[in-house]
VEXDREN-751573 format. One record per residue: residue in one letter; chain; x, y, z negated of N, C-alpha, C in turn. Coordinates in pm, whole numbers. Atoms other than C-alpha are relative to their C-alpha. Layout:
// residues N
(r "a"; "A"; (X; Y; Z); (X; Y; Z); (X; Y; Z)) ...
END
This chain:
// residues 246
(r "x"; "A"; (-116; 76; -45); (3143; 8950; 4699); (12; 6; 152)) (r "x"; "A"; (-34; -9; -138); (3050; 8966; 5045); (51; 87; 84)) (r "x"; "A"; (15; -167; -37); (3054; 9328; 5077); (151; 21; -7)) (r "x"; "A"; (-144; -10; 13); (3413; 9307; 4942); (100; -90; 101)) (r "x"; "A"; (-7; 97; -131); (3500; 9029; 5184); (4; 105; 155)) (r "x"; "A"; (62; -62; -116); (3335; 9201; 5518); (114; 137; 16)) (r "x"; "A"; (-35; -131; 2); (3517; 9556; 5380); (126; -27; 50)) (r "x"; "A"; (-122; -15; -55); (3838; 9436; 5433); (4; -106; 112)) (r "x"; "A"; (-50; 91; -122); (3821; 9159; 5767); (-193; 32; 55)) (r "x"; "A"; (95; -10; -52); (3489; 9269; 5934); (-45; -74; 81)) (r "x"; "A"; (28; 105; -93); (3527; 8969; 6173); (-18; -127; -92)) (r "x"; "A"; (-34; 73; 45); (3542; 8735; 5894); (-165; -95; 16)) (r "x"; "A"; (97; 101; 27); (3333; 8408; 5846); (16; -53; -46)) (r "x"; "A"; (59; 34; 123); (3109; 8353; 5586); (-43; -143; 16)) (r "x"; "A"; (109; 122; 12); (2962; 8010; 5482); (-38; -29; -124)) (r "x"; "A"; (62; -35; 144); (2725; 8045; 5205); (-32; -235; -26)) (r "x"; "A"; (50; 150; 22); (2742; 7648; 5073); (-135; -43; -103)) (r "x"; "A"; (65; 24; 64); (2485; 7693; 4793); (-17; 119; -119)) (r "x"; "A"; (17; -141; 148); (2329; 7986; 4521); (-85; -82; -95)) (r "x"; "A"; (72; 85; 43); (2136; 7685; 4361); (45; -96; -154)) (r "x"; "A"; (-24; 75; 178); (2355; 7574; 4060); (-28; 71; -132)) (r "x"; "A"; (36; -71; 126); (2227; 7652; 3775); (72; 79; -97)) (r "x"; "A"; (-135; -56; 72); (2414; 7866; 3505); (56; -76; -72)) (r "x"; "A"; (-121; 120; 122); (2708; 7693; 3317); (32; -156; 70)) (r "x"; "A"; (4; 144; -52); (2692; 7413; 3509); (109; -27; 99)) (r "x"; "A"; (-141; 59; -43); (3042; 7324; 3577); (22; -79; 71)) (r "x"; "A"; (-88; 162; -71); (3078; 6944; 3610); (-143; 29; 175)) (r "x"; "A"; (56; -3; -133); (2761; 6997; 3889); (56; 70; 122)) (r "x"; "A"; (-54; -64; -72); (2921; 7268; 4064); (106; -55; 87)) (r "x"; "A"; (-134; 89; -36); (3251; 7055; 4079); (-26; -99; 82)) (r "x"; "A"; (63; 115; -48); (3032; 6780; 4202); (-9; 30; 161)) (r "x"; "A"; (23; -4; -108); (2911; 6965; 4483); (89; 16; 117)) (r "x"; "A"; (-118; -36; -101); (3223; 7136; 4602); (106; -91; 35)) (r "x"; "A"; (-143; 115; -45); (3461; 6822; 4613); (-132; -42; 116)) (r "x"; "A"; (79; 115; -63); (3127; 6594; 4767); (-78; 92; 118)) (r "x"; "A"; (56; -130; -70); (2963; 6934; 4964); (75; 45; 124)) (r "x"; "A"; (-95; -84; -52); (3275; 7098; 5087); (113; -50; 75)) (r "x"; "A"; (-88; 61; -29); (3451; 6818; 5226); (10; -1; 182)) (r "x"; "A"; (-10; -40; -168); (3385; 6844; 5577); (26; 134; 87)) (r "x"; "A"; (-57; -161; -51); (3500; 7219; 5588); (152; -64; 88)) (r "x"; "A"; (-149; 22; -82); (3841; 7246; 5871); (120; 38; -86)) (r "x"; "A"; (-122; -37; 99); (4198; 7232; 5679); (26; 172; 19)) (r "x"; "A"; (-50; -147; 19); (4309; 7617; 5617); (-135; 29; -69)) (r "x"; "A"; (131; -32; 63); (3949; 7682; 5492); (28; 67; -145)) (r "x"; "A"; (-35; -88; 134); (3940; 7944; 5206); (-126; 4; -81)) (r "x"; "A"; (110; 41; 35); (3674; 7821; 4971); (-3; 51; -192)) (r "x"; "A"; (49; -96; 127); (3559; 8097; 4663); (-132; -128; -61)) (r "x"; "A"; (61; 121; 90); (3398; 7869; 4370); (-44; 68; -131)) (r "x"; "A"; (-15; -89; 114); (3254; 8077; 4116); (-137; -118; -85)) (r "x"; "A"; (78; 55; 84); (3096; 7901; 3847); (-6; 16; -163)) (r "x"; "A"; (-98; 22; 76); (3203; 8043; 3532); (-20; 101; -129)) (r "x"; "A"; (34; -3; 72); (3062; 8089; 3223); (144; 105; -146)) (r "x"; "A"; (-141; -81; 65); (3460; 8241; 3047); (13; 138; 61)) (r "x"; "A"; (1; -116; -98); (3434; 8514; 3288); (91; 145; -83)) (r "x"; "A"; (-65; -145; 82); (3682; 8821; 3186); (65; -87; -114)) (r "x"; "A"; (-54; 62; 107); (3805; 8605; 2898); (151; -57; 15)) (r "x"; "A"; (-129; 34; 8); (4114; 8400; 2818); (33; -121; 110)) (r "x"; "A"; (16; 57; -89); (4022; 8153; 3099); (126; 34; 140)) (r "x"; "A"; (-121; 11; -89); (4326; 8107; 3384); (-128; 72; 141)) (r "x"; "A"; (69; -17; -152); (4169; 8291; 3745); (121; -52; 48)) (r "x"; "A"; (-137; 65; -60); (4338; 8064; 3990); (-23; -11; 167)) (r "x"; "A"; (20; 51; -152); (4428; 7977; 4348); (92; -139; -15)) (r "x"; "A"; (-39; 106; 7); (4513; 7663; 4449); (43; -12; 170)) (r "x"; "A"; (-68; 37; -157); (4735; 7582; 4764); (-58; -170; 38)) (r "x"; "A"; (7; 170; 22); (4655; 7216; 4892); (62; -28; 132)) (r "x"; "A"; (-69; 73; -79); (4815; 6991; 5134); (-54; 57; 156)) (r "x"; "A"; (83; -10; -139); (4571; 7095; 5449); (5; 108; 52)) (r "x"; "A"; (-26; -124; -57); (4678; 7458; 5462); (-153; 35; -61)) (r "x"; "A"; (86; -26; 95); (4333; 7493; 5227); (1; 97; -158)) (r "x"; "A"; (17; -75; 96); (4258; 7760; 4981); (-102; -13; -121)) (r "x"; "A"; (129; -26; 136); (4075; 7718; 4622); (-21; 114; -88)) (r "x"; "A"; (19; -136; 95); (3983; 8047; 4453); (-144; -10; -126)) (r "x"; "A"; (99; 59; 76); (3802; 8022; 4126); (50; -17; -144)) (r "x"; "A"; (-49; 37; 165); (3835; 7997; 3714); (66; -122; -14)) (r "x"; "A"; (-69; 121; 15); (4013; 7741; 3586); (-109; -50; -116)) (r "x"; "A"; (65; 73; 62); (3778; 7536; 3408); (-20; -117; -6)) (r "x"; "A"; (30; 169; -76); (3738; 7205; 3581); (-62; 25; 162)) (r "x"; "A"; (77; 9; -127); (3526; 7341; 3879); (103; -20; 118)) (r "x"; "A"; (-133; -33; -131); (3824; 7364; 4139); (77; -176; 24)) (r "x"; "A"; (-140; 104; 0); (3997; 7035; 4037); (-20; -100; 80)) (r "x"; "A"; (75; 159; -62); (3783; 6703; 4155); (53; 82; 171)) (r "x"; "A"; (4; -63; -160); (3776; 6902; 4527); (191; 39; 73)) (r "x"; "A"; (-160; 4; -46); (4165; 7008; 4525); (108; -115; -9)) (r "x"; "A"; (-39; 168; -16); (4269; 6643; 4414); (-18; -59; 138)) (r "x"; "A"; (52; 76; -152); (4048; 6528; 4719); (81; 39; 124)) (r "x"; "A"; (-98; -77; -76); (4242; 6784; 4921); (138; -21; -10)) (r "x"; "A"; (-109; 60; -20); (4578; 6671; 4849); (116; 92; -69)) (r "x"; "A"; (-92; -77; 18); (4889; 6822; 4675); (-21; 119; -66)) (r "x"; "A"; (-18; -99; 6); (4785; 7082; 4523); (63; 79; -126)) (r "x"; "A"; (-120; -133; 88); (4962; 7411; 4354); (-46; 78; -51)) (r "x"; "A"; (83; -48; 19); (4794; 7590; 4167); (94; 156; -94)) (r "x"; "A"; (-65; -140; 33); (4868; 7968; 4070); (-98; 113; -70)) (r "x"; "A"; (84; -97; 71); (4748; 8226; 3814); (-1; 160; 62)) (r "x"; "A"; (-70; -85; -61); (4686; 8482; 3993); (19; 155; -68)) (r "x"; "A"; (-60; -122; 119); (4792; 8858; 3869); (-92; 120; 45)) (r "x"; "A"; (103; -85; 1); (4515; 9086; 3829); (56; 151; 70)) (r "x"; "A"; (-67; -90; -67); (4735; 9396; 3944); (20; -44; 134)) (r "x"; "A"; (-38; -6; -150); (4868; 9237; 4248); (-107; -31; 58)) (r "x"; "A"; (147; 61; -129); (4487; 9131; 4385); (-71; 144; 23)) (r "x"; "A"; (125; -159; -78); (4301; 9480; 4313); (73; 93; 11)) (r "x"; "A"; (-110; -129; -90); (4594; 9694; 4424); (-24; 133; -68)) (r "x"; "A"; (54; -134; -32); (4462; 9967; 4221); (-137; -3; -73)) (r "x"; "A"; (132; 59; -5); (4066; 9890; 4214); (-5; -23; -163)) (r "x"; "A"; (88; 75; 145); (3868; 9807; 3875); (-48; -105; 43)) (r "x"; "A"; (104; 81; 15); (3774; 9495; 3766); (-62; -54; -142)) (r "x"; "A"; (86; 8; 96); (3512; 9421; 3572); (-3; -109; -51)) (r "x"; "A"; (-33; 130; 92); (3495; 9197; 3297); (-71; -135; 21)) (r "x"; "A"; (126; 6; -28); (3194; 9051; 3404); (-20; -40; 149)) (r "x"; "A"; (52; -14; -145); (3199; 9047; 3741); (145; 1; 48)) (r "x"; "A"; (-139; 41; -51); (3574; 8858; 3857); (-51; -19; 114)) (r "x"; "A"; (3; -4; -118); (3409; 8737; 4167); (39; 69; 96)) (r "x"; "A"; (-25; -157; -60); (3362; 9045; 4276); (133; 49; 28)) (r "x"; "A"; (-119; -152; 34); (3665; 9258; 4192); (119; -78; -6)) (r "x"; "A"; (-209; 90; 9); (3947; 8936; 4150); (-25; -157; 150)) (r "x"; "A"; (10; 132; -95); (3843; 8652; 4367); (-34; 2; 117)) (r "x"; "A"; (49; -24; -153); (3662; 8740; 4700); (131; 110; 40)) (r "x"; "A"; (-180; -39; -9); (4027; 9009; 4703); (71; -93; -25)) (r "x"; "A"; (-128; 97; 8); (4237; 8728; 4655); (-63; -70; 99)) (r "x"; "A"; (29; 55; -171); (4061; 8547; 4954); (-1; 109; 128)) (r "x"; "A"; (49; -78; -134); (4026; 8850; 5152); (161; 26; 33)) (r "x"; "A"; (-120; 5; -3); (4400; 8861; 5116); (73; -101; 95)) (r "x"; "A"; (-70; 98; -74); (4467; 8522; 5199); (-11; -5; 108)) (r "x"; "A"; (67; -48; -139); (4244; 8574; 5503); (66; 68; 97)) (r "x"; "A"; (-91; -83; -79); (4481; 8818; 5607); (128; -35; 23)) (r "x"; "A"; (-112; 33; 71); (4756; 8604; 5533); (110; 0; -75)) (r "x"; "A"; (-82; -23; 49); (4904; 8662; 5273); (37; -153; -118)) (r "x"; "A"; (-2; 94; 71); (5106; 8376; 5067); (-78; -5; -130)) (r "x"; "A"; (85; 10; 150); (4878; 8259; 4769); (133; 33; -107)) (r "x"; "A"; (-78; -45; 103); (5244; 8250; 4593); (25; 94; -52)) (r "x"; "A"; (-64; -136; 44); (5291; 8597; 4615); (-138; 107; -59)) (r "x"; "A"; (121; -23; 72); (4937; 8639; 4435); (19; 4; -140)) (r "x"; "A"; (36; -13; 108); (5015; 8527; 4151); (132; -128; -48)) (r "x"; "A"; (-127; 30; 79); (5277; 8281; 3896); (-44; -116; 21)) (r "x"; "A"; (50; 132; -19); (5269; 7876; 3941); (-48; -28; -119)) (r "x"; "A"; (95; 62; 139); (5042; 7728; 3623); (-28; -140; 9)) (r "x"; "A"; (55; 145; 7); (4921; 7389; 3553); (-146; 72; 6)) (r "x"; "A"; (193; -29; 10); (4515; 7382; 3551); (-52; -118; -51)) (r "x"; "A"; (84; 99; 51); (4201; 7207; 3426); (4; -111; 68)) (r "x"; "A"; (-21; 148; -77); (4202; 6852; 3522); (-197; -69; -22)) (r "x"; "A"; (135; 46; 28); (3834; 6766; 3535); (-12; -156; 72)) (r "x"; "A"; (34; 132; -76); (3689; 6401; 3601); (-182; -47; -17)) (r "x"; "A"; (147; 44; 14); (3337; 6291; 3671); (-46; -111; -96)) (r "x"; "A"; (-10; 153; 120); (3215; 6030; 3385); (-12; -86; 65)) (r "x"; "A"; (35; 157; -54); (3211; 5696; 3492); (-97; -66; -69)) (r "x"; "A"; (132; 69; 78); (2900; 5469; 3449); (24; -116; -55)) (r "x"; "A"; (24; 141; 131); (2849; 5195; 3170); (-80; -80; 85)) (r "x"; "A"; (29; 139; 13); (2821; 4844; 3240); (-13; -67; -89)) (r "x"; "A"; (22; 134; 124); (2652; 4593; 2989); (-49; -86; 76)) (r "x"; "A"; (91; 163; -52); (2440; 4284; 3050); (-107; 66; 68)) (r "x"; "A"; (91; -14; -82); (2221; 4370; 3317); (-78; 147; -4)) (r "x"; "A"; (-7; -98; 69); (2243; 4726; 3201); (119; 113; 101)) (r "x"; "A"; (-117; -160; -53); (2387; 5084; 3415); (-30; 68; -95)) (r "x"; "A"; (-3; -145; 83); (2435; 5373; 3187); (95; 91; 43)) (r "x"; "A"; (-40; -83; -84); (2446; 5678; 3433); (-43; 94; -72)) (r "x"; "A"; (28; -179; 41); (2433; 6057; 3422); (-34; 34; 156)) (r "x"; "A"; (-6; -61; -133); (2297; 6251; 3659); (57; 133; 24)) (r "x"; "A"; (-103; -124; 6); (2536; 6500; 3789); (-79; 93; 123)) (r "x"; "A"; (37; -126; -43); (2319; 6681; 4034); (-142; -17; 13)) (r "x"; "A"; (145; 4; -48); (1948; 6758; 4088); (27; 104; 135)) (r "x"; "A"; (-6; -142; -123); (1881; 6918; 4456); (-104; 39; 26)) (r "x"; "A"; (102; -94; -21); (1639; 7169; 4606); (-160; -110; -29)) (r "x"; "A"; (66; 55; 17); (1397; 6862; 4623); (-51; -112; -73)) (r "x"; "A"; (8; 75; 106); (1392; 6712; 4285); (81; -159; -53)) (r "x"; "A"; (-79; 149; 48); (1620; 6381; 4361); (83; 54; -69)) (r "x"; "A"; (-88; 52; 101); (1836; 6295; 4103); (110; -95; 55)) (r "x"; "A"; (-97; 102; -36); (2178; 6212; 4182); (83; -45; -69)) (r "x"; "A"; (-118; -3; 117); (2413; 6022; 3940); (132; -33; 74)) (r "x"; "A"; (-73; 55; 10); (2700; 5890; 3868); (71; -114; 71)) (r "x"; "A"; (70; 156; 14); (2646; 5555; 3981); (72; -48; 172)) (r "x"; "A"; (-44; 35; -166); (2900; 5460; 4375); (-156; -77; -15)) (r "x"; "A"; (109; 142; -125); (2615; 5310; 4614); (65; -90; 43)) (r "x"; "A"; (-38; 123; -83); (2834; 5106; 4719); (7; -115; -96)) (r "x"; "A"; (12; 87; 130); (2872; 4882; 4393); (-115; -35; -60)) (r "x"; "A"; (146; 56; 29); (2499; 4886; 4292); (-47; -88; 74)) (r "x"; "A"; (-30; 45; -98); (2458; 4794; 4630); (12; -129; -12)) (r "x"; "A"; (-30; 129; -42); (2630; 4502; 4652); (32; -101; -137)) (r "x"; "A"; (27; 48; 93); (2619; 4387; 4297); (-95; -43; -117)) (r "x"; "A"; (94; 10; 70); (2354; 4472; 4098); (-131; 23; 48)) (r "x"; "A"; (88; -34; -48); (2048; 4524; 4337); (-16; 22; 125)) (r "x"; "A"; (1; -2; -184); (1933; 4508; 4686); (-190; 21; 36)) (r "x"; "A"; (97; -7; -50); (1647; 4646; 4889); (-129; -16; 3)) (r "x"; "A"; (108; 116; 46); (1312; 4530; 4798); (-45; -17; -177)) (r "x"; "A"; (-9; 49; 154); (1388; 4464; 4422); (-57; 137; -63)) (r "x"; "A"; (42; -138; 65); (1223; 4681; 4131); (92; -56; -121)) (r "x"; "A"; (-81; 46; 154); (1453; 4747; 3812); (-85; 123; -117)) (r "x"; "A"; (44; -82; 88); (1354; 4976; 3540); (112; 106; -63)) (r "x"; "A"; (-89; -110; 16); (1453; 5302; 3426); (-6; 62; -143)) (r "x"; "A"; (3; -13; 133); (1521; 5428; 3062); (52; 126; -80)) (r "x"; "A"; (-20; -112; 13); (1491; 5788; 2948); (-35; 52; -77)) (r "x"; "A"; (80; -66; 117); (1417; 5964; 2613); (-98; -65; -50)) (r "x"; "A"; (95; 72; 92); (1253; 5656; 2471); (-122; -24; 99)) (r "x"; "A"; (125; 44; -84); (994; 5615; 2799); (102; -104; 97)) (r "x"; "A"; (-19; 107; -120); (1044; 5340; 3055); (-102; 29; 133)) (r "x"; "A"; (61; -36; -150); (962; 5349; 3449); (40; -80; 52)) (r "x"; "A"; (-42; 72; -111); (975; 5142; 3731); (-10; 80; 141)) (r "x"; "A"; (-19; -90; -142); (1098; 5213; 4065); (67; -77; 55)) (r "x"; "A"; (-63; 66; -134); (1177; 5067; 4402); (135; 20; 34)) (r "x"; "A"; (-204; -26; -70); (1552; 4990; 4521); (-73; -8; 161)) (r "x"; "A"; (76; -20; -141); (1510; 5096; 4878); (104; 84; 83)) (r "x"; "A"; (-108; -50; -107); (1716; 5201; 5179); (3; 156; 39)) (r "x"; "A"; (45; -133; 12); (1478; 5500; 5250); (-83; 85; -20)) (r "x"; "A"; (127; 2; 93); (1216; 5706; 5146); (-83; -45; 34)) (r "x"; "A"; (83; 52; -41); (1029; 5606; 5363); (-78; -106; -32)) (r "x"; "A"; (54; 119; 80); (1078; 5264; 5173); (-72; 4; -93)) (r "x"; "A"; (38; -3; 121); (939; 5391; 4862); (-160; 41; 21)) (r "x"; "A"; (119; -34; -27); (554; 5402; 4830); (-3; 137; -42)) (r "x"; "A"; (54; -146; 19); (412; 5781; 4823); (-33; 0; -130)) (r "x"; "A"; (28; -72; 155); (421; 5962; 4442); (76; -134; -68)) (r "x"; "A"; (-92; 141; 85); (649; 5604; 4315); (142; 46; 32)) (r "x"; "A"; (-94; -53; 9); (993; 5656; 4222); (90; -135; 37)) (r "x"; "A"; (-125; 72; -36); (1274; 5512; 4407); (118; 13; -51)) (r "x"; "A"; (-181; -22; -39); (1644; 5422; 4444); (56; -30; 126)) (r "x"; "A"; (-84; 65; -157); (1876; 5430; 4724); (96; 87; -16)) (r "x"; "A"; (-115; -71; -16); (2199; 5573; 4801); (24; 114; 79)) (r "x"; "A"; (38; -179; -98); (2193; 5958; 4900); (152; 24; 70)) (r "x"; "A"; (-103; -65; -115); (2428; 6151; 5150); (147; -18; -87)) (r "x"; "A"; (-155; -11; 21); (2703; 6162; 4884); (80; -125; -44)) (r "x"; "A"; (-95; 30; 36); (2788; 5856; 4804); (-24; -72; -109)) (r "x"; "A"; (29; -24; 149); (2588; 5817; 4521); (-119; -89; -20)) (r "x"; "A"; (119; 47; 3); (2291; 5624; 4370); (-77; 135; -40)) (r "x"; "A"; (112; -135; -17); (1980; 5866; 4395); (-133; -42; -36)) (r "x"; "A"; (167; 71; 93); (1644; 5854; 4170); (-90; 113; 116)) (r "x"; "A"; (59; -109; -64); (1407; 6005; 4422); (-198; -52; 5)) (r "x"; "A"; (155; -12; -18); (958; 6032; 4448); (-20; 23; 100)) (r "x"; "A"; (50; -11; -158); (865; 5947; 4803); (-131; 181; -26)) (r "x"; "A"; (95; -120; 25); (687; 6333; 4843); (-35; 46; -145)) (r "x"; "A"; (1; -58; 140); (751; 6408; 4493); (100; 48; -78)) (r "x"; "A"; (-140; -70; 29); (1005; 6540; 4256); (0; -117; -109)) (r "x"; "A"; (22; 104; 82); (1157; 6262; 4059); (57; 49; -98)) (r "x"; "A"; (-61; -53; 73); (1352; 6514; 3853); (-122; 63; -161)) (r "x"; "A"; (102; -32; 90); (999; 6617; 3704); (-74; -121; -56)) (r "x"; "A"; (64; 109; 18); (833; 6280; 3713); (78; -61; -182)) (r "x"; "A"; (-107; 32; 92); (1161; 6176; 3451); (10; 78; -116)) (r "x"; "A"; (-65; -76; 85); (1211; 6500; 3290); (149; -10; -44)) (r "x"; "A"; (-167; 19; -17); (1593; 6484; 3384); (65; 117; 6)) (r "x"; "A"; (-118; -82; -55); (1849; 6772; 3400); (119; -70; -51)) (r "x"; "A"; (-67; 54; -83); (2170; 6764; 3536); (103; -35; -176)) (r "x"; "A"; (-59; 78; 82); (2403; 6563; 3291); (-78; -75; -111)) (r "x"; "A"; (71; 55; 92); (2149; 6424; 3110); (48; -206; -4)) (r "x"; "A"; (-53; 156; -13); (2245; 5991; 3046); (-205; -40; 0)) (r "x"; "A"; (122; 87; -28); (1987; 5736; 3142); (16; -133; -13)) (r "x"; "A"; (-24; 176; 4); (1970; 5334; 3175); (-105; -32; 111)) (r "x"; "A"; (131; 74; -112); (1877; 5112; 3510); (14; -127; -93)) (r "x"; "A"; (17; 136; 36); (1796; 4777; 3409); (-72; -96; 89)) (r "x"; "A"; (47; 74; -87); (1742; 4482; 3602); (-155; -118; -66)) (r "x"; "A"; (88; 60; 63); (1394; 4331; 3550); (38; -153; 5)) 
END
């Protein structure tokens, strides 16, 4: 993709945001690039490949958005949460003839041969409209977490390089409703139970004990002061869980 990129704008700039999502893993992907990708500058042309339909009956799309911002990428759900956030957007199927001019692409391998050419395009400026036909698209939404009696029932939508666990779950509402600083609640996963520190930072959390606190995105975050709490749990990413207040 890069190679195809570079071939046609040799001045261009790259920003590799992440090669770390696992395969198939959609709603994470989606996760990262709305909560990841948000501090990129408006016009920003942001390739999203995540995409398990590949060559199939699946929509390849661009998406115009309010900021002078580009989304390139399957239509599946991965594109949507991030072009919502972005504002307005338009979204267009684009037309396999008018991107590889010519060129093969492989069934297998759209990045490549349909999507990094449809950015290397835009790059050059060319209108996304004249890429491709206006479409509706996937409308994806992150699950929202369960409230009972003294009871969260989250998912965790991403694990990162260093084993925290991030769900579902605003920090700002645990936060200021169900738990504060100091307090231990319990955690409830495939029939085992755990305890773990609510805590500001890791620092708060004793060494190899599993915390909570609210990570960079936004989010409540299961994390093992110097440990991986993703292993401690045996969690991947959408898996459901339960905090509970002791």
């Amino acid at each position: 993709m890069k190679a195809v990129l570079l071939r046609a704008l040799p001045d261009l700039r790259i920003v590799d945001m992440t090669h770390e999502i696992p395969s198939h893993q959609i709603l994470e992907g989606a996760f990262l690039l709305r909560f990841g990708c948000a501090g990129f500058p408006p016009g920003t042309i942001h390739v999203a490949i995540v995409d398990p339909g590949v060559g199939g009956s699946r929509q390849p799309l661009a998406i115009a958005c309010a900021d002078g911002s580009t989304l390139l990428g399957p239509d599946n759900g991965l594109l949507a949460p991030f072009a919502e956030f972005l504002g307005e957007p338009r979204a267009y199927r684009l037309d396999r003839e008018k991107v590889a001019q010519g060129n093969p692409v492989s069934a297998t391998f759209e990045g490549r041969d349909l999507f990094a050419r449809a950015a290397a395009l835009v790059a050059r400026g060319v209108p996304v409209a004249e890429l491709g036909s206006p479409t509706d698209h996937i409308r994806l939404r992150f699950p929202a977490p369960g409230l009972g009696s003294g009871t969260l029932s989250v998912m965790a939508l991403h694990v990162d390089h260093f084993g925290n666990v991030i769900t579902n779950l605003p920090s700002a509402g645990f936060f200021r409703g169900f738990a504060a600083p100091g307090d231990t609640v319990a955690l409830f996963t495939e029939g085992r139970s755990y305890r773990a520190t609510v805590a500001r930072t890791y620092e708060d959390i004793p060494v190899g004990a599993l915390g909570i606190l609210g990570s960079s995105f936004g989010f409540v975050e299961i994390a093992v002061n110097r440990g991986r709490a993703k292993d401690v749990l045996n969690l991947r990413t959408n898996a459901r869980f339960e905090i509970r207040r002791l």
